[in-house]
N, CA, C and O of each residue as an XYZ file, in Angstrom:
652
protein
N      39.555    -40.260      5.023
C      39.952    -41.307      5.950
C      41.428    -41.619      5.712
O      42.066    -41.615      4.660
N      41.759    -41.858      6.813
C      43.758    -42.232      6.880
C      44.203    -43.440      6.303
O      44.256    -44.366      7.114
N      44.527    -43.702      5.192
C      45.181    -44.967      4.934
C      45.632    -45.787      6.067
O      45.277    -45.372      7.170
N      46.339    -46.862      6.036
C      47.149    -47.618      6.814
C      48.086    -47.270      6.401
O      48.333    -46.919      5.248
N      49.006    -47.340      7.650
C      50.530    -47.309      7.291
C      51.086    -48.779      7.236
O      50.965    -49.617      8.130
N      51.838    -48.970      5.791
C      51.916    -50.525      5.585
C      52.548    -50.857      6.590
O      52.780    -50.070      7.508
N      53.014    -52.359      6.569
C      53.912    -52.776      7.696
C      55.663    -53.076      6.825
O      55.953    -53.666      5.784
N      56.578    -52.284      7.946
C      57.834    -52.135      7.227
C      58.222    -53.327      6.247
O      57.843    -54.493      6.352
N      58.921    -52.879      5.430
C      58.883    -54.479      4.773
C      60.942    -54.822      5.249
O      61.842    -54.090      5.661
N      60.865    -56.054      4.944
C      62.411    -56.267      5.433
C      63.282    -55.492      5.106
O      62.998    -54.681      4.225
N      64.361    -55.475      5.578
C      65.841    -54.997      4.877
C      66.367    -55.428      3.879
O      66.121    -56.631      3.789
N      67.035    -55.032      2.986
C      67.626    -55.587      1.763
C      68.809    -56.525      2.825
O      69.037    -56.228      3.998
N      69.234    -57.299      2.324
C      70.304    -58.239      2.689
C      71.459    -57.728      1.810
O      71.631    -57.294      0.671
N      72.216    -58.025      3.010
C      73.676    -56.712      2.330
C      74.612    -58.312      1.540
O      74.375    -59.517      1.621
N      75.644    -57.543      0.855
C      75.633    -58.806     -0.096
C      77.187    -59.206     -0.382
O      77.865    -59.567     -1.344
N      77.389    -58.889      1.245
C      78.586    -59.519      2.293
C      78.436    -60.589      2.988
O      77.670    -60.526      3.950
N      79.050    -61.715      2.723
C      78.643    -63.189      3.544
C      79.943    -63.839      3.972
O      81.084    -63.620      3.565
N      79.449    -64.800      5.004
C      80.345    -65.671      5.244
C      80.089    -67.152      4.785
O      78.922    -67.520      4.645
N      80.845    -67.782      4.609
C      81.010    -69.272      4.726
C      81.696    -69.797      5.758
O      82.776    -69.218      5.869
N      81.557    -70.541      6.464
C      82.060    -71.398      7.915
C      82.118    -72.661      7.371
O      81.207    -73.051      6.640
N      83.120    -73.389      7.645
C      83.274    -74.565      6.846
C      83.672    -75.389      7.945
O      84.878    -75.588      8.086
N      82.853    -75.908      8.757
C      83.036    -76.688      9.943
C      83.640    -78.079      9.718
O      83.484    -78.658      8.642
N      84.248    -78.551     10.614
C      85.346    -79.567     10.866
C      85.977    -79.969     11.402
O      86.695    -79.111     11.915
N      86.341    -81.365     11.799
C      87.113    -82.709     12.892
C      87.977    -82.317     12.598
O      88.041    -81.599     11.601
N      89.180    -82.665     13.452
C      90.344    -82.411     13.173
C      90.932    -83.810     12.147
O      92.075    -83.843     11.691
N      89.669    -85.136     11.872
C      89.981    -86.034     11.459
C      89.783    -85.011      9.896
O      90.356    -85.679      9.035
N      89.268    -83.825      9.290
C      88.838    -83.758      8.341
C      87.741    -84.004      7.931
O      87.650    -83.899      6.708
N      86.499    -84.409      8.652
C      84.943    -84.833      8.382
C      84.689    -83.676      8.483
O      85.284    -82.964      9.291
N      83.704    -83.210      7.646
C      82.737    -82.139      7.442
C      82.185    -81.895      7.755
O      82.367    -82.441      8.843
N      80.767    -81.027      7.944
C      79.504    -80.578      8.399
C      78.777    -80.330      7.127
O      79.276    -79.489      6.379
N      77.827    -80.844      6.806
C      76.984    -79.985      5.664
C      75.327    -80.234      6.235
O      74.744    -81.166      6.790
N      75.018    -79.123      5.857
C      73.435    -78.667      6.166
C      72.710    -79.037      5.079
O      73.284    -78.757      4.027
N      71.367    -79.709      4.922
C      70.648    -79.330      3.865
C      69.260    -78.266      3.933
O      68.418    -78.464      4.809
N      69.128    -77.353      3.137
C      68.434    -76.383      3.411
C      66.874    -76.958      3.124
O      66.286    -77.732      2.369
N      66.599    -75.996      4.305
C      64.546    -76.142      3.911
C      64.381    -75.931      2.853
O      64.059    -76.828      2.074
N      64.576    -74.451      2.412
C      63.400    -73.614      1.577
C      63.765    -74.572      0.138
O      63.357    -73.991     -0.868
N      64.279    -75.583     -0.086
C      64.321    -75.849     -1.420
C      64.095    -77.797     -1.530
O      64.285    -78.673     -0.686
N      63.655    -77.853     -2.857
C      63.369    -79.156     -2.569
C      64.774    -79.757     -3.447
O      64.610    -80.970     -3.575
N      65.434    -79.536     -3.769
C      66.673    -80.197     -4.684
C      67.697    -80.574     -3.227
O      67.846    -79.852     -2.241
N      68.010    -81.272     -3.359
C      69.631    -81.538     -2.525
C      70.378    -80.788     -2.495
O      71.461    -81.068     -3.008
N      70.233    -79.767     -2.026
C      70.939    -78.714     -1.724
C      71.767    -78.734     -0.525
O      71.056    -78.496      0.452
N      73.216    -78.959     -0.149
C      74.033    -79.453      0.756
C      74.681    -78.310      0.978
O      74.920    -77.606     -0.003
N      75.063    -77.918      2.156
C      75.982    -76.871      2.804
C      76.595    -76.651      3.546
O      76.488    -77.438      4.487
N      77.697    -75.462      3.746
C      78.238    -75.388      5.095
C      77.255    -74.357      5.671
O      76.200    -74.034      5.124
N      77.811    -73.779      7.071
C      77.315    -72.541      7.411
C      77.423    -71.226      6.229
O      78.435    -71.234      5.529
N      76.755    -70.496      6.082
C      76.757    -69.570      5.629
C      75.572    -68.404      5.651
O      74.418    -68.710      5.950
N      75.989    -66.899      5.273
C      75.047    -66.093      6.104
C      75.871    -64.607      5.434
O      77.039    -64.453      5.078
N      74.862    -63.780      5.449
C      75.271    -62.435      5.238
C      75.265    -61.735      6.597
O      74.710    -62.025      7.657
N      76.290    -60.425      6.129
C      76.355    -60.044      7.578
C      74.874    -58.990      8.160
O      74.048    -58.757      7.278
N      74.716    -58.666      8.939
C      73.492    -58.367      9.964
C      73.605    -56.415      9.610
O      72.543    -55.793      9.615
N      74.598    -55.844      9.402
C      74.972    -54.431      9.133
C      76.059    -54.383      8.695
O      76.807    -55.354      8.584
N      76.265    -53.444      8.435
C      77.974    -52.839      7.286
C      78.847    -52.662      8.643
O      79.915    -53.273      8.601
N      78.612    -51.990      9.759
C      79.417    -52.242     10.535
C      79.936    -53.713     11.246
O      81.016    -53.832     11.825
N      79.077    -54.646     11.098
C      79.233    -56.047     11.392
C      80.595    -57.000     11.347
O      80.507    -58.006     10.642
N      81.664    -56.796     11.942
C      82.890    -57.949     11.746
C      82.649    -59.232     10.974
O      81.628    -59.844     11.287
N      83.370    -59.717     10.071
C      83.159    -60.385      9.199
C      83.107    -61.880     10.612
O      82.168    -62.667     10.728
N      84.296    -61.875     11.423
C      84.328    -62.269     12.049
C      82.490    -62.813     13.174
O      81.887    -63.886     13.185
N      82.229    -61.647     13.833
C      80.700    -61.763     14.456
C      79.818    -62.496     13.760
O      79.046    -63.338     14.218
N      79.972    -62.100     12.447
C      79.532    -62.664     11.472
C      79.041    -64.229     11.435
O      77.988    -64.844     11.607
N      80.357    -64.510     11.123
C      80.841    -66.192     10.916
C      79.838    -66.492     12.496
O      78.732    -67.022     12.391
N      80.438    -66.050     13.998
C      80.233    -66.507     14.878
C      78.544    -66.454     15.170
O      78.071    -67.237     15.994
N      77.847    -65.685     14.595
C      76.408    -65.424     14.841
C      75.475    -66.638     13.886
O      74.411    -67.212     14.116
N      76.405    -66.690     12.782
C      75.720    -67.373     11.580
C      75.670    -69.308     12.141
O      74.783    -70.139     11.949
N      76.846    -69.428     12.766
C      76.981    -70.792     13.371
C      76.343    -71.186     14.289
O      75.913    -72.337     14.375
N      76.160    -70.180     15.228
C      75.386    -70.488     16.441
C      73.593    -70.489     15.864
O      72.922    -71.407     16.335
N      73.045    -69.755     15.139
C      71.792    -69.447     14.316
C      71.138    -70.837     13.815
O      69.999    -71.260     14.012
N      72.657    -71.653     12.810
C      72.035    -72.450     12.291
C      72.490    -74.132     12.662
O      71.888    -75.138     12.285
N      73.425    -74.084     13.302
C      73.700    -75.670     13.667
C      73.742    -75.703     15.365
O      73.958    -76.784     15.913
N      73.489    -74.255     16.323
C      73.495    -74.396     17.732
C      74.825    -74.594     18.223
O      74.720    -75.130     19.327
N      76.055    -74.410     17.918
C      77.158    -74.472     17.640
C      77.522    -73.165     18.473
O      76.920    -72.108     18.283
N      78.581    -73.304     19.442
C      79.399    -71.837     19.876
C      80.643    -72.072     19.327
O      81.443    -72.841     19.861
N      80.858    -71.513     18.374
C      82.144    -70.878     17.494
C      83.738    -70.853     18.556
O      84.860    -71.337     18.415
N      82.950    -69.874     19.783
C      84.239    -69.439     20.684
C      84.259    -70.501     22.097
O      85.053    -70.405     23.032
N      83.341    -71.349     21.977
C      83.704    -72.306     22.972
C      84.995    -73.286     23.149
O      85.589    -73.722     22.163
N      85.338    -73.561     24.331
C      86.815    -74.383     24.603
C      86.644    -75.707     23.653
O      85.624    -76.390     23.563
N      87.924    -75.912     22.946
C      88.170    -76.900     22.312
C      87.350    -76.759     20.630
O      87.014    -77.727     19.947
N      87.219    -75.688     20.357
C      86.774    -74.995     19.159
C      87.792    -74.059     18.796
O      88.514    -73.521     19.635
N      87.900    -73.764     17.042
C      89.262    -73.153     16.735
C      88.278    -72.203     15.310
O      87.799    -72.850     14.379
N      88.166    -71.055     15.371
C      87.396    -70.338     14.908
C      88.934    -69.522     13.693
O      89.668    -68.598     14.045
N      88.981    -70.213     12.405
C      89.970    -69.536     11.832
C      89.607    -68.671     10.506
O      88.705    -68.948      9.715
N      90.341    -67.755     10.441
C      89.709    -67.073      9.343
C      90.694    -67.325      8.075
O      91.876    -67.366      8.416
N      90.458    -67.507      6.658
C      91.409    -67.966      5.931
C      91.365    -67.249      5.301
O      91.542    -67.777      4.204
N      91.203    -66.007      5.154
C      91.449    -65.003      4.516
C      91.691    -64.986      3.057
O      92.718    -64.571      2.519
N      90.259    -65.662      2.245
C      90.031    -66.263      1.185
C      88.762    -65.457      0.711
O      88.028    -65.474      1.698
N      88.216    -64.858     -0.152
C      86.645    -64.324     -0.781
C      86.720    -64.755     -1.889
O      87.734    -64.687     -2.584
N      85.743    -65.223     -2.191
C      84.910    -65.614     -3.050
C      83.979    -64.590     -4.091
O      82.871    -64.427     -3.579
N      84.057    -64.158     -4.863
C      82.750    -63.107     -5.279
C      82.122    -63.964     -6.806
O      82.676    -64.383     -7.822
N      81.152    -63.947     -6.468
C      79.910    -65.078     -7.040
C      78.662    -64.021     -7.457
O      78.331    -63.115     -6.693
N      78.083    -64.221     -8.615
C      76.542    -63.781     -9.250
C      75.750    -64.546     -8.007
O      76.099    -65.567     -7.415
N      74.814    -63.895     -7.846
C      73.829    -64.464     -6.567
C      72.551    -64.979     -7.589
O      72.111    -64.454     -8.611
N      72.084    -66.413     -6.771
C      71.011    -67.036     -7.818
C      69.574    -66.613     -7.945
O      68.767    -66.762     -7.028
N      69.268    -66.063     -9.145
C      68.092    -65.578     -9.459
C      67.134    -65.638     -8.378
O      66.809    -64.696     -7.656
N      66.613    -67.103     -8.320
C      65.907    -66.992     -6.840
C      65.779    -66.498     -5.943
O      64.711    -66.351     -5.349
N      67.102    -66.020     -5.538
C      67.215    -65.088     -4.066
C      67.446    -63.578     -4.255
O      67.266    -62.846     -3.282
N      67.920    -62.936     -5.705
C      68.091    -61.309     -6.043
C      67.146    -60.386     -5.548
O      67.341    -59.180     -5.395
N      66.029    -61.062     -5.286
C      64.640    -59.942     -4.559
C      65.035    -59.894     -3.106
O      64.603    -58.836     -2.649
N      65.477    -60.376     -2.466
C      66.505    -59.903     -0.947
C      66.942    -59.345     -1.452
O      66.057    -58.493     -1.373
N      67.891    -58.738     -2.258
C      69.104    -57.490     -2.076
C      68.202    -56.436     -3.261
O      67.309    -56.638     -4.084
N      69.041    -55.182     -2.787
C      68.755    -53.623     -3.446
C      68.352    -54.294     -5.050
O      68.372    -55.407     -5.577
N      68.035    -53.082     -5.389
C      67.576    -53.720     -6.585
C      68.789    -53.079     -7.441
O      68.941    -51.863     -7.317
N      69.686    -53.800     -8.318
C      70.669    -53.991     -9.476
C      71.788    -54.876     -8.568
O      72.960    -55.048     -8.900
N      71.406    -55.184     -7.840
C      72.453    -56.254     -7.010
C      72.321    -57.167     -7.251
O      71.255    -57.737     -7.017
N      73.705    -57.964     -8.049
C      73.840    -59.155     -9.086
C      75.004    -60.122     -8.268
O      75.199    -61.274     -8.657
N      75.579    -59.689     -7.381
C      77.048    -60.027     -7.121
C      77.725    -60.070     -5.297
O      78.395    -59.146     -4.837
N      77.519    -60.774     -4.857
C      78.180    -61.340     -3.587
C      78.737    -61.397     -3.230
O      79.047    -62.497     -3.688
N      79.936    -61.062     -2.178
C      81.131    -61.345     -1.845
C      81.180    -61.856     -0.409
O      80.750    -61.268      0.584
N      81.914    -63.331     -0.474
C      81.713    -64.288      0.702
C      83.051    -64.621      1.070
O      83.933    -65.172      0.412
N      83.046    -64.214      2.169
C      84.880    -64.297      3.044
C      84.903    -65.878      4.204
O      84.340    -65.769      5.293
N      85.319    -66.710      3.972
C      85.626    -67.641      3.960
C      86.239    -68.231      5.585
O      87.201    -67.569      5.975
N      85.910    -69.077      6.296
C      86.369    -69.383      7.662
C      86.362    -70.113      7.608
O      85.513    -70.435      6.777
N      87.247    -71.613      8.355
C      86.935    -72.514      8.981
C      86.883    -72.865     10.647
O      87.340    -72.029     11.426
N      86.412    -73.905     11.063
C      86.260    -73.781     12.521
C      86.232    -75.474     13.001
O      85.291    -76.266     12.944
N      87.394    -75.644     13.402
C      87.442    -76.859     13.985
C      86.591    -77.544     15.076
O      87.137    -77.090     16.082
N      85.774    -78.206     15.440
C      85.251    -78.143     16.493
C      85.519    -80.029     16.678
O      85.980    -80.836     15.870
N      84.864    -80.268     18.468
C      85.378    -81.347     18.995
C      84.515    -82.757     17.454
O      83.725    -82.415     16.575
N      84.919    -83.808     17.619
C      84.077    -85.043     16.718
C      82.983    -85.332     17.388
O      82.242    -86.022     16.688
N      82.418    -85.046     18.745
C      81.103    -85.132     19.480
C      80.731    -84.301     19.603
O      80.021    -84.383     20.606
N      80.683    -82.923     19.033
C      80.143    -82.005     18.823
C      78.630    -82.186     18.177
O      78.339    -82.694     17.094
N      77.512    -81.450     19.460
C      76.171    -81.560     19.553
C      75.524    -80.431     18.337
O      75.327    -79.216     18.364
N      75.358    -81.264     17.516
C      74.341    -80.060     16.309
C      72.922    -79.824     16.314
O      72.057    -80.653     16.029
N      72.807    -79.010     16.550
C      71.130    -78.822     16.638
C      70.628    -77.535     15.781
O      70.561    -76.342     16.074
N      70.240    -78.393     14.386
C      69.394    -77.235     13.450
C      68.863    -76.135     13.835
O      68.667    -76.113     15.050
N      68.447    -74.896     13.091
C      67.259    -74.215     13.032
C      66.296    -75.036     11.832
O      66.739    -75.531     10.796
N      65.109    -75.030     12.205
C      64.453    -76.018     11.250
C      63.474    -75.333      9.927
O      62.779    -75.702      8.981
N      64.019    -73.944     10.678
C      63.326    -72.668      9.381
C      64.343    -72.986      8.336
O      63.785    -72.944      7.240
N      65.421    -73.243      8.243
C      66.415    -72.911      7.613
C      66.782    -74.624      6.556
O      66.553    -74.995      5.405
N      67.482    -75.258      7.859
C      67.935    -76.880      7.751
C      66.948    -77.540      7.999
O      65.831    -77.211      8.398
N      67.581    -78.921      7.641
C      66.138    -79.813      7.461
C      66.976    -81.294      7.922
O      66.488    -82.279      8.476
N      68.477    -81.053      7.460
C      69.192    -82.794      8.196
C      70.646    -81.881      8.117
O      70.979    -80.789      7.656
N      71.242    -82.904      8.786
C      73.019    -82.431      8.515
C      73.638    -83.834      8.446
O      73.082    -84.808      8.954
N      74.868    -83.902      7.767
C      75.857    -84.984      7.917
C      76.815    -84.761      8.142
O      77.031    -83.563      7.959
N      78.280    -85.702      8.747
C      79.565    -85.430      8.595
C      80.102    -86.436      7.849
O      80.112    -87.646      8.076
N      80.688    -85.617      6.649
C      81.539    -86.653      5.570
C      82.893    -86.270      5.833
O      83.287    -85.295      6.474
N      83.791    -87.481      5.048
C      85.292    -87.270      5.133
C      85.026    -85.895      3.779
O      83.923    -85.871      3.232
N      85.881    -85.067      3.447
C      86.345    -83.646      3.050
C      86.296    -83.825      1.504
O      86.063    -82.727      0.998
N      86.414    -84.695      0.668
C      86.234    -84.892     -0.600
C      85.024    -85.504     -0.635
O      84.790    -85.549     -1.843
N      84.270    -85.915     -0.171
C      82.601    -86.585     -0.185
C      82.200    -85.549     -0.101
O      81.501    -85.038     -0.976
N      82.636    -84.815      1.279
C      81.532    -83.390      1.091
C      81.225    -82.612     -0.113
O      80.150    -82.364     -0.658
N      82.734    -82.207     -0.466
C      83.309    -81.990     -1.728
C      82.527    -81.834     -2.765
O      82.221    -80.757     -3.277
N      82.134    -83.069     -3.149
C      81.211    -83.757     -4.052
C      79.706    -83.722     -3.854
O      78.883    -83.952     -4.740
N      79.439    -83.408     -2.591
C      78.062    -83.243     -2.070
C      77.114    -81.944     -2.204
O      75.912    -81.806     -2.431
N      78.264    -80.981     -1.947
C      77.816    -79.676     -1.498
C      77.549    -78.611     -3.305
O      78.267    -78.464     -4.294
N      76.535    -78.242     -3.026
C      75.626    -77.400     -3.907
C      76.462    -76.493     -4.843
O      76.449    -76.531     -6.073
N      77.250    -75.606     -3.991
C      78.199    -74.195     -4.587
C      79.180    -74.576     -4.487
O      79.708    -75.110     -3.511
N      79.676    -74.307     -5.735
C      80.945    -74.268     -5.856
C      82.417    -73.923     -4.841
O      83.549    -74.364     -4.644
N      81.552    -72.895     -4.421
C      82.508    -72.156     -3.405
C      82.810    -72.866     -2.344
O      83.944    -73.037     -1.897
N      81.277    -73.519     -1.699
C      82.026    -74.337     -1.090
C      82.242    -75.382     -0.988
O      82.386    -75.816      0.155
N      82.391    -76.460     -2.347
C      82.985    -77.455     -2.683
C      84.743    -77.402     -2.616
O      85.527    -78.302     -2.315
N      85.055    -75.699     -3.102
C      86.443    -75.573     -3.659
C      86.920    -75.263     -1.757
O      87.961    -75.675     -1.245
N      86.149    -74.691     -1.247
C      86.684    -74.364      0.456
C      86.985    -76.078      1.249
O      87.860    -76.256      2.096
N      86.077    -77.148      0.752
C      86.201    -78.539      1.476
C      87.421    -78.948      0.736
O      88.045    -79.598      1.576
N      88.185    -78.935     -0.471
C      88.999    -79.182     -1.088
C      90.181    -78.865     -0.724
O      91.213    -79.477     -1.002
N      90.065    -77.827     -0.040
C      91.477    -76.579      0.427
C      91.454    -77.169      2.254
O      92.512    -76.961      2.848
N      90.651    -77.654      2.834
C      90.263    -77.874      4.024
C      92.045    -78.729      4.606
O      92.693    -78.359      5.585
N      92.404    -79.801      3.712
C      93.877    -80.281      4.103
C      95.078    -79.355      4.354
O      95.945    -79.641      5.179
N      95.098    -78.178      3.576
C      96.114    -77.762      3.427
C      95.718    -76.445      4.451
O      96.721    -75.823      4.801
N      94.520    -75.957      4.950
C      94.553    -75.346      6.135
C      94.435    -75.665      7.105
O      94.929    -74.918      7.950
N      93.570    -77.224      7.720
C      93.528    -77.421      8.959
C      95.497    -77.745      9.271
O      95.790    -77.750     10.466
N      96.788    -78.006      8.192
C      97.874    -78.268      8.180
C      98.108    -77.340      9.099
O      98.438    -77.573     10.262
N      97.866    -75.758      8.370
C      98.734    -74.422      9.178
C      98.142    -74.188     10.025
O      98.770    -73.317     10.625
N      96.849    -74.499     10.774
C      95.620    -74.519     11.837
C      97.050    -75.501     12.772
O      97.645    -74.947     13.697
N      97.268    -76.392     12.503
C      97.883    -77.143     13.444
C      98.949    -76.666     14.120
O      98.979    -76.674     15.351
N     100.327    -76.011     13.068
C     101.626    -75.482     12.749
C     101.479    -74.262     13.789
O     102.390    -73.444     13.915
C-alpha cells in the first residue's frame, strides 16, 4: 500500500529582513505589539524578505502593508531607505524557521514618514495593539535593540528626509 505523501512543510525563512520604522513628521512612532508572545514585546514593522530575488525595498513595502494596512507608496507617505544593517544572532525561539546552522540575521533598515491621521489596521495573526509615542518613549519601549537604536537615530534622519 502507498504511503501518503506528507504535506509540504514551509520554507525556511531567509534570514534577510527589514525594519520599517514608521513616523509623523512630529517624530511619534508606530510600535506594534506582537501576538505570538505573552511578554511586552513592542515593535516596528519588520519582516524577512519573501525570496532572494526580493528588493529589500518590496520588501519593506509588502511587510507594511501585511501588518499595520499601511500603503508605503501612497501620496503624502515618504518611503526612505537609510541605508543602515543591522546583523543580530536570531532568538532561540524562532531558529527552527531558518535552515538548519542559521544563527545570524541581517536587517536593512527604512523609515517611512506617513500623514499623523494615518489609518492603522493590524493583522491580528501577528499584532495584537499599536501605539504612537514621541521617538525616545518608543525608544524605551521597543523589545530589540535594533530597533530601539533605529527610534534614536529617527531625528537626525527625518532632518535629511526634510533637506
Amino acid at each position: 500500500m502507498p504511503q501518503p505523501t506528507p504535506a509540504p512543510s514551509k520554507p525556511f525563512k531567509i534570514p534577510r529582513s527589514v525594519l520599517v520604522l514608521i513616523h509623523t513628521a512630529a517624530l511619534d512612532v508606530l510600535l506594534i505589539r506582537r501576538a505570538d508572545i505573552e511578554a511586552e514585546f513592542w515593535q516596528s514593522v519588520t519582516g524577512s524578505q519573501d525570496s532572494e530575488g526580493e528588493a529589500l525595498l518590496d520588501t519593506a513595502v509588502r511587510e507594511v502593508r501585511e501588518e499595520t494596512g499601511l500603503d508605503a507608496c501612497a501620496p503624502g507617505f515618504a518611503l526612505t531607505d537609510w541605508n543602515l544593517e543591522n546583523v543580530y544572532d536570531i532568538y532561540p525561539r524562532w531558529r527552527h524557521r531558518y535552515a538548519p546552522g542559521v544563527t545570524r540575521n541581517v536587517e536593512h533598515v527604512f523609515g517611512l514618514r506617513v500623514p499623523a491621521d494615518a489609518a492603522v489596521r493590524l493583522n491580528p495573526r501577528e499584532h495584537t495593539d499599536w501605539v504612537w509615542l514621541p521617538w525616545r518613549a518608543a525608544a524605551d519601549r521597543c523589545y530589540s535593540y535594533t530597533n530601539a537604536e533605529a527610534c534614536l537615530l529617527l531625528p537626525r534622519f527625518a532632518e535629511s528626509e526634510s533637506s
